[in-house]
Backbone as a printed PyTorch tensor [residue, N CA C, xyz], in Angstrom:
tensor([[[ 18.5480, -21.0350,   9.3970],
         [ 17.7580, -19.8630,   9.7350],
         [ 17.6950, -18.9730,   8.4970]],

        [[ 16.1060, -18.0340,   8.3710],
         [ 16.6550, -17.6500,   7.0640],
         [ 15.8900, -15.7100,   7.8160]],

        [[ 16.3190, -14.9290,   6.8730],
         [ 16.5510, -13.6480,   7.6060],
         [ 16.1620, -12.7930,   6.0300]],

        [[ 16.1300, -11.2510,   6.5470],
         [ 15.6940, -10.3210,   5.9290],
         [ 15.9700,  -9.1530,   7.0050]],

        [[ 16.1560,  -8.3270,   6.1660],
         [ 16.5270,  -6.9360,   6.7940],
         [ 15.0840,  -5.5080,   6.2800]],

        [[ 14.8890,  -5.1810,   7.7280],
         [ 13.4020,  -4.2310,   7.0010],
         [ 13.9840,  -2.3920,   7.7380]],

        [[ 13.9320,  -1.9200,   6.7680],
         [ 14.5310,  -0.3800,   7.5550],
         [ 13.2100,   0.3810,   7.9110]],

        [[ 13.7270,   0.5330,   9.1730],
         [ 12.0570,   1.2670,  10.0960],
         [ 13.3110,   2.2280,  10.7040]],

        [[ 12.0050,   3.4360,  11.3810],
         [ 12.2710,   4.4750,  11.7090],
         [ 13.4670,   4.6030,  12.5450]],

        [[ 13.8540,   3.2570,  13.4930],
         [ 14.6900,   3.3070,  14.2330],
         [ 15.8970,   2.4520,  14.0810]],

        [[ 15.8230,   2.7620,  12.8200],
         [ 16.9100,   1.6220,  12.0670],
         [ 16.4670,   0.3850,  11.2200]],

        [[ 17.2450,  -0.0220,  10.5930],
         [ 17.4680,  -1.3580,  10.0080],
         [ 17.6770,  -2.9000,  10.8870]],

        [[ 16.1930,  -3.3800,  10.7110],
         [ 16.0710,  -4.1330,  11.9120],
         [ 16.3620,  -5.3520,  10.8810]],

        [[ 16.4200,  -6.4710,  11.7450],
         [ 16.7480,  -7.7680,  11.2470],
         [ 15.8180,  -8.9080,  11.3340]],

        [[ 15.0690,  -9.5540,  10.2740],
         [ 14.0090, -10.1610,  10.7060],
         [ 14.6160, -11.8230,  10.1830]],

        [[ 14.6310, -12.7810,  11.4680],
         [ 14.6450, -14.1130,  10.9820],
         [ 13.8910, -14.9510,  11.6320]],

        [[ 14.0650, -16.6350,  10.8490],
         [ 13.5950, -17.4820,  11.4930],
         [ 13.3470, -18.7570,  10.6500]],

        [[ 12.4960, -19.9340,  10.8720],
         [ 12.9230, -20.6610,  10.2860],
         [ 11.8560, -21.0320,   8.8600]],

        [[ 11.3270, -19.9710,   8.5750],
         [ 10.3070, -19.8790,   7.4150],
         [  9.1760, -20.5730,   7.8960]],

        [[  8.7250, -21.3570,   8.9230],
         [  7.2950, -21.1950,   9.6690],
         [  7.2840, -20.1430,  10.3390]],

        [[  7.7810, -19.3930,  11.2250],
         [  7.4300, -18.5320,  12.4740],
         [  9.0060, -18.1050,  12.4040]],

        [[  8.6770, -16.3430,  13.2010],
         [  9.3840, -15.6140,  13.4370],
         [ 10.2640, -15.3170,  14.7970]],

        [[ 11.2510, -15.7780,  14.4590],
         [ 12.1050, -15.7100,  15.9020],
         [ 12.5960, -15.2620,  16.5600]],

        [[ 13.3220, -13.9090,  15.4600],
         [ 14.0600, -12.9020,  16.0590],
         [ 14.0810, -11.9910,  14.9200]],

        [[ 13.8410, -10.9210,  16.0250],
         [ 14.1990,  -9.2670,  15.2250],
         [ 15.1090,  -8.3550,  16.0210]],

        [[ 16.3570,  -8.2460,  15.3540],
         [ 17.3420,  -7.3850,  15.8880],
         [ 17.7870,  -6.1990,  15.5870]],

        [[ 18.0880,  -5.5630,  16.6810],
         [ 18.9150,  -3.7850,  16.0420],
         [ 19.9290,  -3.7900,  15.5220]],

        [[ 19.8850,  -2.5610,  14.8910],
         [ 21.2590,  -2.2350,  14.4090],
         [ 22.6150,  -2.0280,  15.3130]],

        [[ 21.9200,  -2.1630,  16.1930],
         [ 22.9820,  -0.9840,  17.4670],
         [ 22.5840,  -1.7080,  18.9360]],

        [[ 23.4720,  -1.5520,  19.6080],
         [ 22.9990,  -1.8690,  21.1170],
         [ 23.0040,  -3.6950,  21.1640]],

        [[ 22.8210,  -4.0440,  22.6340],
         [ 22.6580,  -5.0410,  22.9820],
         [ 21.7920,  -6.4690,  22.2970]],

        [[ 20.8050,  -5.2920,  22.1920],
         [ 20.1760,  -6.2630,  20.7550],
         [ 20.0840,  -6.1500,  19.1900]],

        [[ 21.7440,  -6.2980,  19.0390],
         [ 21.7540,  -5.9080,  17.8010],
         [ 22.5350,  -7.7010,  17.7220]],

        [[ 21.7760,  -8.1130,  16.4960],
         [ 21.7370,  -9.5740,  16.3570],
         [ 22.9010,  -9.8970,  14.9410]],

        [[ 23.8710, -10.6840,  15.2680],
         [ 24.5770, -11.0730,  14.3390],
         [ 23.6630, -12.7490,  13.2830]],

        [[ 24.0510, -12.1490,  12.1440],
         [ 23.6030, -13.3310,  11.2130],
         [ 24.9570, -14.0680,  11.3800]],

        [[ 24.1150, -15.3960,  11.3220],
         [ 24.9020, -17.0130,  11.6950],
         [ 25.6630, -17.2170,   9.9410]],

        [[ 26.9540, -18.1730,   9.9150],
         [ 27.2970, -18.7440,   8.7470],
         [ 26.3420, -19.4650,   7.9400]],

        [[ 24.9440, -20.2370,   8.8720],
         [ 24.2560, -21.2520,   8.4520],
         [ 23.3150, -20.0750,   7.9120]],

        [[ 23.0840, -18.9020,   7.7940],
         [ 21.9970, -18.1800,   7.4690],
         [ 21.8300, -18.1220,   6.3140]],

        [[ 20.7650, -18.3900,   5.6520],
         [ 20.1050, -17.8240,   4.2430],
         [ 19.3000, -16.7810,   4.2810]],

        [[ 19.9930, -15.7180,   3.3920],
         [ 19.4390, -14.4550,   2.9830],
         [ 17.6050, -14.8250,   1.9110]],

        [[ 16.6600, -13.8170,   2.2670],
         [ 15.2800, -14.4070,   2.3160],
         [ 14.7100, -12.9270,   1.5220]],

        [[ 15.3910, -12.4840,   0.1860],
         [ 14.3720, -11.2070,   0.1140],
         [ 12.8520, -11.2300,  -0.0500]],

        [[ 12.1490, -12.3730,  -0.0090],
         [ 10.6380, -12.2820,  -0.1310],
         [ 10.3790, -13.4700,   1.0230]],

        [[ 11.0390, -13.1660,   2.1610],
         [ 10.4840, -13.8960,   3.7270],
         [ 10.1100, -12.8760,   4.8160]],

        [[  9.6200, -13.2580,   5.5170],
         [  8.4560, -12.5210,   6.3390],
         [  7.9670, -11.1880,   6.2790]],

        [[  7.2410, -11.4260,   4.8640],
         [  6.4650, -10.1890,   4.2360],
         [  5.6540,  -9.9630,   5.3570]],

        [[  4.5130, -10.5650,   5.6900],
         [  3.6440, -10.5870,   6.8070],
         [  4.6970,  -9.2830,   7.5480]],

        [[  5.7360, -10.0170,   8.4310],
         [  5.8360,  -9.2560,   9.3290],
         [  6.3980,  -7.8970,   9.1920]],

        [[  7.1010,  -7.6060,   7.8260],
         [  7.5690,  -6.2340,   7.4060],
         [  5.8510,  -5.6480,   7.1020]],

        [[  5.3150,  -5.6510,   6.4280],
         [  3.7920,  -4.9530,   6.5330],
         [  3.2940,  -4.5160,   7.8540]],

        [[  3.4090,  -5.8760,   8.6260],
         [  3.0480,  -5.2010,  10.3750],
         [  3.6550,  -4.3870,  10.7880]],

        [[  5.0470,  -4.2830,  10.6280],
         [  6.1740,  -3.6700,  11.5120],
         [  5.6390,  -2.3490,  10.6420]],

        [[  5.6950,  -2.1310,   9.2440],
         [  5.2600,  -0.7160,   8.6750],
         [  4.3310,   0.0810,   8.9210]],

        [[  2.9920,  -0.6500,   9.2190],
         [  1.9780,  -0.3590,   9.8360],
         [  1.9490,   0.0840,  11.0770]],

        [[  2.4450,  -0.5710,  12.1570],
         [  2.7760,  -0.2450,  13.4520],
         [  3.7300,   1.2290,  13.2240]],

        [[  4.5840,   1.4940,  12.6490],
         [  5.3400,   2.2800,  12.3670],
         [  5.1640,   3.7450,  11.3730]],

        [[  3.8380,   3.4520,  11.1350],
         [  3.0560,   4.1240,  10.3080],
         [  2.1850,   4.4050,  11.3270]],

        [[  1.6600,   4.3030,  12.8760],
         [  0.3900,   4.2800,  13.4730],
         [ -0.2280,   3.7820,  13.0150]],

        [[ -0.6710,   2.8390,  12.4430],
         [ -1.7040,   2.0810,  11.6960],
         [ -1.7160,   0.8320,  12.4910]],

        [[ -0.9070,  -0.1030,  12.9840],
         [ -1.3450,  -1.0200,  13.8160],
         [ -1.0170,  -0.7650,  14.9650]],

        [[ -1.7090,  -1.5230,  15.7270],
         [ -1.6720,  -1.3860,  17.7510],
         [ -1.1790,  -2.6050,  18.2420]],

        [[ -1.2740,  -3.9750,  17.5220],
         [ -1.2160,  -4.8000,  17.7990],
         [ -0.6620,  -5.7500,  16.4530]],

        [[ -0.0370,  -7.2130,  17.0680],
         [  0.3380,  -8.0130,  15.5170],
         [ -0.2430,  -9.3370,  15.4080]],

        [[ -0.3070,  -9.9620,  14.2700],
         [ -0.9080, -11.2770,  14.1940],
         [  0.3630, -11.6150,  13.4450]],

        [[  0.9840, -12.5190,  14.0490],
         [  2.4960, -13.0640,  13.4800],
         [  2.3480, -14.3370,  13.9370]],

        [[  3.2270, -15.4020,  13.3540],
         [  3.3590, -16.5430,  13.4460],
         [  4.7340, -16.8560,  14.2600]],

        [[  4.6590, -16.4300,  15.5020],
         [  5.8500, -15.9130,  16.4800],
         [  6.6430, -17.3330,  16.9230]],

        [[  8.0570, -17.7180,  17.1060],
         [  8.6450, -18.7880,  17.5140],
         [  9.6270, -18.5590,  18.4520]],

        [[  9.6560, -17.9180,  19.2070],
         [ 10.4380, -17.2350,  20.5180],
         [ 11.1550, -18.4770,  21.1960]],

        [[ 12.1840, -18.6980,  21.2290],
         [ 12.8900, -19.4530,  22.3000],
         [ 13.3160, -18.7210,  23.5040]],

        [[ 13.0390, -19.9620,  24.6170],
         [ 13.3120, -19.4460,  25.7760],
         [ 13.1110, -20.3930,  26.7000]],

        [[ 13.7970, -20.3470,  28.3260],
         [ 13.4520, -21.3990,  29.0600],
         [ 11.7000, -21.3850,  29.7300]],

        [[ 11.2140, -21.5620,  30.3040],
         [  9.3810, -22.1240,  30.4540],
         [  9.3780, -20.1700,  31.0080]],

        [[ 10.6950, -19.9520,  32.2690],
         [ 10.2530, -18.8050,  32.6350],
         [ 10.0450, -17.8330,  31.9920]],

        [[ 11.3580, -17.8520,  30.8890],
         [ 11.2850, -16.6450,  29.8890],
         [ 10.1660, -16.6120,  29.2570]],

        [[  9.4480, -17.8620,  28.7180],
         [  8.6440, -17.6360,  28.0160],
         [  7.3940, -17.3610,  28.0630]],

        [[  7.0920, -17.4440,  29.8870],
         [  5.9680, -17.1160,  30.8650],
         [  5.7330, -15.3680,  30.8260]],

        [[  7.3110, -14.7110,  30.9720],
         [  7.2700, -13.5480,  30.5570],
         [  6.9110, -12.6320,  29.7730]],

        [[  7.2200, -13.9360,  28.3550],
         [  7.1680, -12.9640,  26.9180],
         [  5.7930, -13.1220,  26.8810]],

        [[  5.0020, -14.3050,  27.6260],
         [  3.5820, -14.2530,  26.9580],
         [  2.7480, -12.8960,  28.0590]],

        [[  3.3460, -12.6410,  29.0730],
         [  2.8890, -11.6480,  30.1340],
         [  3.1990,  -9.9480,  29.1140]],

        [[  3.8740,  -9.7310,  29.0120],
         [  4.4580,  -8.7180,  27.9390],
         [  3.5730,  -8.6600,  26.4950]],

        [[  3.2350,  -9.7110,  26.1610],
         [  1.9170,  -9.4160,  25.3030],
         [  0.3820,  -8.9570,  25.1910]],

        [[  0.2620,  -9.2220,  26.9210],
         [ -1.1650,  -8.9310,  27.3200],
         [ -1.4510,  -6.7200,  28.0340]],

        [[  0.1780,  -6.4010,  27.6810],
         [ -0.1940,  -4.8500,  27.8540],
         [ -0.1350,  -4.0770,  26.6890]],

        [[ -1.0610,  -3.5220,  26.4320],
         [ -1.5890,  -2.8480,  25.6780],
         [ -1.0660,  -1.5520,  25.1890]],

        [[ -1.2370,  -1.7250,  23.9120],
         [ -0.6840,  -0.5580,  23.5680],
         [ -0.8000,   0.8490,  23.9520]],

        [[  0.1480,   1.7120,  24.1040],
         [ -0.1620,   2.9750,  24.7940],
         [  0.3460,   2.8380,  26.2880]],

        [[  0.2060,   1.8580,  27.0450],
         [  0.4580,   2.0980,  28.1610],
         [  1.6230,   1.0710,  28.6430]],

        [[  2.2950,   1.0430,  30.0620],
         [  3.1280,   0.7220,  29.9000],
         [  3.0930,  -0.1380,  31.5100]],

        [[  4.1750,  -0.9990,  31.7480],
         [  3.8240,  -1.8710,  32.9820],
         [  5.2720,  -1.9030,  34.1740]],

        [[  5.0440,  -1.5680,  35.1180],
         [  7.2750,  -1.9430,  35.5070],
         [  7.0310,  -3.8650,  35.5340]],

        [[  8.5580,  -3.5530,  35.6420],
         [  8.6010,  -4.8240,  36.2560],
         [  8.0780,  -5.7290,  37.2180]],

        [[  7.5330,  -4.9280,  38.2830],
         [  7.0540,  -5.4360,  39.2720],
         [  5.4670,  -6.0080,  38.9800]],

        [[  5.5260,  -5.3230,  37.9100],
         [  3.7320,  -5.5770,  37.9350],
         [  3.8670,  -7.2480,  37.0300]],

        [[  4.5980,  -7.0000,  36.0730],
         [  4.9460,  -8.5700,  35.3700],
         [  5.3400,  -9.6080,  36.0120]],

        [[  6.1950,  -9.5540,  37.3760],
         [  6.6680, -10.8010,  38.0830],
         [  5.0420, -10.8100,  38.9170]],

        [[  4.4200,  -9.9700,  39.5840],
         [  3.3790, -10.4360,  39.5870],
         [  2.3270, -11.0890,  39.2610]],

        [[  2.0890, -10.5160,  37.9280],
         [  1.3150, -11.6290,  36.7940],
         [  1.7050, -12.6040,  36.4020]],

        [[  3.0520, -13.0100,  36.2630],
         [  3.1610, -14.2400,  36.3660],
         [  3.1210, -15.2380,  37.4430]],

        [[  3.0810, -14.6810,  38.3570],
         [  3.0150, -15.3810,  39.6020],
         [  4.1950, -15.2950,  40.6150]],

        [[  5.5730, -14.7290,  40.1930],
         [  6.7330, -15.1200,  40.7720],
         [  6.7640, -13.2410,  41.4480]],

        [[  6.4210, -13.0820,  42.4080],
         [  6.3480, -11.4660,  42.8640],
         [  8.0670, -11.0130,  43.4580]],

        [[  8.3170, -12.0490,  43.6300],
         [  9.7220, -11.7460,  43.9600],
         [ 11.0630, -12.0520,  43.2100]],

        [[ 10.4170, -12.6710,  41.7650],
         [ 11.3000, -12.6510,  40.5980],
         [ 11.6070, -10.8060,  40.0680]],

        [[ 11.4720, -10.0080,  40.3810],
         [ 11.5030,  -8.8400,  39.9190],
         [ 12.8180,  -8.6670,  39.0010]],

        [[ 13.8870,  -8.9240,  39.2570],
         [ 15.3530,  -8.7560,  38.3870],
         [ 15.4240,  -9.9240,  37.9020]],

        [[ 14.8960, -11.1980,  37.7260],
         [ 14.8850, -12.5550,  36.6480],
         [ 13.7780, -12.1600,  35.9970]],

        [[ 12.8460, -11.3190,  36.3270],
         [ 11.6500, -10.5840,  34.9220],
         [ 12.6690, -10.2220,  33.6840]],

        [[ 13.4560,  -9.0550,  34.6340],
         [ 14.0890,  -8.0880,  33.8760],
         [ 15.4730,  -8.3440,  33.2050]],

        [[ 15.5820,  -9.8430,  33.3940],
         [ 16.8860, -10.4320,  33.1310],
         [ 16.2020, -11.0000,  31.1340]],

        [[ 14.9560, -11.5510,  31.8610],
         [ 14.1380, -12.1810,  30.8150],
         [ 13.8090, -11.4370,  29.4150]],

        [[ 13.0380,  -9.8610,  30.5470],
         [ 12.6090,  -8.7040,  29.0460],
         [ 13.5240,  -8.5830,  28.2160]],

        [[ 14.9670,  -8.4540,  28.8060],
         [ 16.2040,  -7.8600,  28.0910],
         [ 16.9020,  -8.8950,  27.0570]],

        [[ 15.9050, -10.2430,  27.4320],
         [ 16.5840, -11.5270,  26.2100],
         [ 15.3740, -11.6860,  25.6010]],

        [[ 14.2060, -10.4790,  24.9570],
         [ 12.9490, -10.8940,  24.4690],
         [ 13.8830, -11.1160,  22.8390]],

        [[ 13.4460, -12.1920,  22.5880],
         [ 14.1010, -12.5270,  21.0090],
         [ 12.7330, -11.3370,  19.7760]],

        [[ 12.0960, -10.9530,  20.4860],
         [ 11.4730, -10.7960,  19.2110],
         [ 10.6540,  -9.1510,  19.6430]],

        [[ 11.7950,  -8.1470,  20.1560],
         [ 11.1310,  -6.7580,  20.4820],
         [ 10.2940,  -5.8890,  19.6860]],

        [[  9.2510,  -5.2320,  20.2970],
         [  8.6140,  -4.4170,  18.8640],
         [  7.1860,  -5.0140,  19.1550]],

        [[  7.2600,  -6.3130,  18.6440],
         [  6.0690,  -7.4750,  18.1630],
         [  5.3750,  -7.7920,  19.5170]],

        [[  6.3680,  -8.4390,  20.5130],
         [  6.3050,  -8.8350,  22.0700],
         [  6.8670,  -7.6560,  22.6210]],

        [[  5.9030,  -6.5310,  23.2600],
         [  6.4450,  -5.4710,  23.5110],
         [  7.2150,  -4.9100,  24.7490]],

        [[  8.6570,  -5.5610,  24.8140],
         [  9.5250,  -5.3080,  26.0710],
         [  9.3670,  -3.9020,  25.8700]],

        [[  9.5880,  -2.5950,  25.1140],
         [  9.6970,  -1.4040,  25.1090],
         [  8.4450,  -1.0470,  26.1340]],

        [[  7.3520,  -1.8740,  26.3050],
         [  6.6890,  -0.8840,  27.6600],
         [  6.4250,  -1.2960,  29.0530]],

        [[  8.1390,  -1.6830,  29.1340],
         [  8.0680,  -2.5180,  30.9270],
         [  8.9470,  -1.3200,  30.6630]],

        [[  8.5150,  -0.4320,  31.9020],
         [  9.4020,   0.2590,  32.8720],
         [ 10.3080,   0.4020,  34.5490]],

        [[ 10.9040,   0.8800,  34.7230],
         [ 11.2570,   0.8880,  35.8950],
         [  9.9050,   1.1620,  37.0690]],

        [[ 10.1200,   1.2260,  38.1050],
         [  8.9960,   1.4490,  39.1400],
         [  9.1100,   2.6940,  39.4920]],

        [[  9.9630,   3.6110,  39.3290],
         [ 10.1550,   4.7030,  39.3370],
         [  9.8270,   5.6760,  38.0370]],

        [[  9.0570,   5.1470,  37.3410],
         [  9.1420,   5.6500,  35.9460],
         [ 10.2910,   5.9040,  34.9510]],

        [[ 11.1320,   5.4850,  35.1040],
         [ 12.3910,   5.4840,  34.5150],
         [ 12.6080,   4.6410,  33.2360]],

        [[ 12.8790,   4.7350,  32.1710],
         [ 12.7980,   3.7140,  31.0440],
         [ 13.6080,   2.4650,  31.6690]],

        [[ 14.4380,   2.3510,  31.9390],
         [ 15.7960,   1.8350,  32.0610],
         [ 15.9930,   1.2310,  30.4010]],

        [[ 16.7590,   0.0030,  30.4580],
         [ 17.4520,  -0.3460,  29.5060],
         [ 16.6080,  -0.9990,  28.6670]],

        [[ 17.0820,  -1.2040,  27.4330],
         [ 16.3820,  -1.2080,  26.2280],
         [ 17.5830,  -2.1160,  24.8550]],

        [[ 17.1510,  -3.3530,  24.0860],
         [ 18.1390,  -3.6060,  23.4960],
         [ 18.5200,  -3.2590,  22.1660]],

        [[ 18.1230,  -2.0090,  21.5300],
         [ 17.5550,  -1.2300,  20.9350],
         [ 18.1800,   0.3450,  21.2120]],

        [[ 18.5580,   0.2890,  22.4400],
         [ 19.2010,   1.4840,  22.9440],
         [ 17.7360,   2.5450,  23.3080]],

        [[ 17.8850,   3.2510,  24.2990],
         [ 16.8660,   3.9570,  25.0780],
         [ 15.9840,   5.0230,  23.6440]],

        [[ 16.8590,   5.2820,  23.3170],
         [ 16.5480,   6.5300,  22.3300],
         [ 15.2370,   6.1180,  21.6480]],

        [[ 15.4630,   4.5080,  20.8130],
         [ 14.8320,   3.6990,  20.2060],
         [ 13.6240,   3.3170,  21.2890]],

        [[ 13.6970,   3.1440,  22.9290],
         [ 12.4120,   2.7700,  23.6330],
         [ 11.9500,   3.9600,  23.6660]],

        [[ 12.3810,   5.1880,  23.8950],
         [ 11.0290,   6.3480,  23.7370],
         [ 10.8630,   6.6310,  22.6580]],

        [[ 11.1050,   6.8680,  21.5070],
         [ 10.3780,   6.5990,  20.2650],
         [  9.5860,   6.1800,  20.2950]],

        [[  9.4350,   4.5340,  20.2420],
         [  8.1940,   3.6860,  20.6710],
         [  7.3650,   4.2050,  21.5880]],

        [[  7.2400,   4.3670,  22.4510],
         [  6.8440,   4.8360,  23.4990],
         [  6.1410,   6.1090,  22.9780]],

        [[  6.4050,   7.1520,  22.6120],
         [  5.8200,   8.3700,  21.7240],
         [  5.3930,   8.1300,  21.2710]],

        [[  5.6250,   6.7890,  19.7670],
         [  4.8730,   6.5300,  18.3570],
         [  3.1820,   6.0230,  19.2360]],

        [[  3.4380,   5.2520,  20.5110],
         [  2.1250,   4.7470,  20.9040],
         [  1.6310,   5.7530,  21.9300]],

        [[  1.5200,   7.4150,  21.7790],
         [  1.3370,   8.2690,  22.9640],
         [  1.6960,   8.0680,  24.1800]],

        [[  2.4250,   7.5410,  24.5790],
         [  2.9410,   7.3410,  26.1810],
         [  3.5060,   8.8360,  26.4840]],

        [[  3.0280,   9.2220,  27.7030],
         [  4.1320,  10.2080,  27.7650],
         [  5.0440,  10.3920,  28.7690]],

        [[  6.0640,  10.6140,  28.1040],
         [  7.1100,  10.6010,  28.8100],
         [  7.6750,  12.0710,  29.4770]],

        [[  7.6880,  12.1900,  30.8980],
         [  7.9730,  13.5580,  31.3770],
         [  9.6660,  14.3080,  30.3660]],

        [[  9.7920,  15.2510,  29.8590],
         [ 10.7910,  16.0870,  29.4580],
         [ 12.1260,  15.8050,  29.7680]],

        [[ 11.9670,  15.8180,  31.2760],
         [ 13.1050,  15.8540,  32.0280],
         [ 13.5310,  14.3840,  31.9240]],

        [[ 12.3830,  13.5020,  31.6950],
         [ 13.3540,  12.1020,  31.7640],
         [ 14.1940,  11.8660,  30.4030]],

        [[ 13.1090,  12.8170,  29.2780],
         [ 13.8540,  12.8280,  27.9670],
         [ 14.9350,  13.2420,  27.5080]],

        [[ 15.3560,  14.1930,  28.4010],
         [ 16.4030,  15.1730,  28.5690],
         [ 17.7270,  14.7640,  29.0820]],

        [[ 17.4180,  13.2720,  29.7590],
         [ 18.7170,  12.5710,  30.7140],
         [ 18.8820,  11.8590,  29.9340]],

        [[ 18.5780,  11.4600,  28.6750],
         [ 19.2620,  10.0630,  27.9700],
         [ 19.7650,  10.8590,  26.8120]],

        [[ 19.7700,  12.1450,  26.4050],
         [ 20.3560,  12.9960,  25.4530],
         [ 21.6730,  13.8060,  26.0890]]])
């Protein structure tokens, strides 16, 4: 696996994979904060592409990415991650609405089992599945880092919900 480290607003994220396509991008912090393997090779001129996107996006300048994406996952997960690509920037979807679109309406907590193992956040945008209550919930990135996002793409988020994760 070969890797690169790109520092964006919400930290120093971790970009790897196997020099065709991009597999994983991890946080600094939190649940999805991704340890580099012994087998890893350090890559300072690998996935330029996707540090430009991620800057851009991070800059408001992109809405969307054209990446050469390699996501592992079992058929369901990966039914998910491709459902999670089709909402649009700015707005945001719960869970319930994704086990729907995929077809499984009563998968609702194996959605959310799925969002929370998206190998590649940011790009495949788990940051805008919410609770059904409007509630962020969890984030692997840590919450702070999903409303950020969430702001950087105008979402708005009521005060008071901003106010409970501080």
């Amino acid at each position: 696996m070969l890797y690169r480290y790109f520092d964006s607003p919400i930290g120093q994220l971790l970009l790897a994979g196997d020099g065709e396509g991009l597999e994983i991008i991890g946080f600094p912090q939190g649940k999805g904060k991704v340890s580099i393997g012994t087998d890893w090779e350090p890559r300072s001129n690998g996935f330029l592409d996707a540090e430009l996107q991620l800057a851009e996006y991070f800059a408001g300048k992109r809405r969307s990415f054209d990446l050469n994406l390699a996501p592992q996952g079992t058929e369901f997960q990966l039914a998910v991650l491709a459902a999670l690509q089709t909402i649009p920037y700015g707005e945001t979807r719960s869970y319930l609405d994704i086990a729907i679109q995929i077809g499984r309406p009563k998968a609702v907590r194996a959605v959310g089992a799925a969002n929370g193992r998206n190998p590649l956040p940011i790009v495949i945008p788990c940051h805008r599945v919410i609770g059904a209550d409007g509630s962020l919930t969890g984030f692997g990135g840590g919450l702070e880092s999903k409303l950020s996002l969430l702001q950087l793409e105008g979402v708005q988020v009521p005060e008071a919900l901003q106010a409970s994760l501080f």
